[in-house]
Each structure stands twice: as C-alpha cells, then as structure tokens.
C-alpha angles and dihedrals in degrees: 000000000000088000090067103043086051089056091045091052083041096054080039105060097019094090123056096165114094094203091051089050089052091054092049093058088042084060099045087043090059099044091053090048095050092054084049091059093044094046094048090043078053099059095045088054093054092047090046092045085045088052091051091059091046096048087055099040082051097044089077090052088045091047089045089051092050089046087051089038084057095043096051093092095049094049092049093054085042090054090041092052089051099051099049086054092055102057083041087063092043090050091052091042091055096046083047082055104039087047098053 
C-alpha cells in the first residue's frame, strides 16, 4: 500500500512541466485505447468464429430441408396414389357386400 501511494506522489510531483503531464495522459489515453480495440477485435473474432460453428452444425438440417423439399412431389403423388386406391378398395368391398 504505501508502494503504491509513493509512486503515485512520485508520478505526482515528478513532473512540473504541464506540457510533459499532458503527454503522459495522451500516452496512457492511447494505451487504453489500444487494449479497448484489441479487446473488442477479440470479441468479433469469437462471434464470427461462433457464426462460423453455427453456420456448419446447421448445414446438415439445411441439407435435410432441401432433400424433403425434393421429395414433396413425390410424396404427394405417393399420397394421391394411396388414397385412390383406397377408395378404389372401399368401392370393391361394398359391391362384395351389396352383392352377398
């Protein structure tokens, strides 16, 4: 503690020229300034990298979607095809019937 309250006095009084303490803030200023940037540039990187993992874990649901998407004609010809012979089948059981 009191290490650090002598550097303080000392950084304090050490300067008694008001161009030189200016410079000193300047300095600070812009090192702060330059931990900001990287910090933010830091935390781009990590969502676009984040993006990036999202984008492949999804690629597999977006490839099943287009396969489905393909295979909707098909299903609905498939359904259609079902269900007419099915009526087709009802038609025939209720002749058999009607007929007995």
């Amino acid at each position: 503690m009191i290490s650090i309250e002598k550097s303080n006095s000392e950084e304090l009084f050490a300067v008694s020229n008001p161009d030189e303490v200016l410079r000193r803030r300047y300095a600070k200023n812009n090192a702060s300034l330059l931990q900001q940037s990287t910090e933010i540039s830091d935390h781009m990187l990590s969502v676009s990298r984040r993006l990036a993992d999202v984008v492949k874990e999804n690629s597999g649901t977006l490839e099943t979607l287009v396969v489905y998407s393909d295979l909707f004609p098909i299903l609905d010809v498939c359904n259609w095809y079902v269900l007419e012979n099915r009526q087709e089948t009802n038609l025939t059981m209720e002749q058999h019937l009607s007929s007995s």
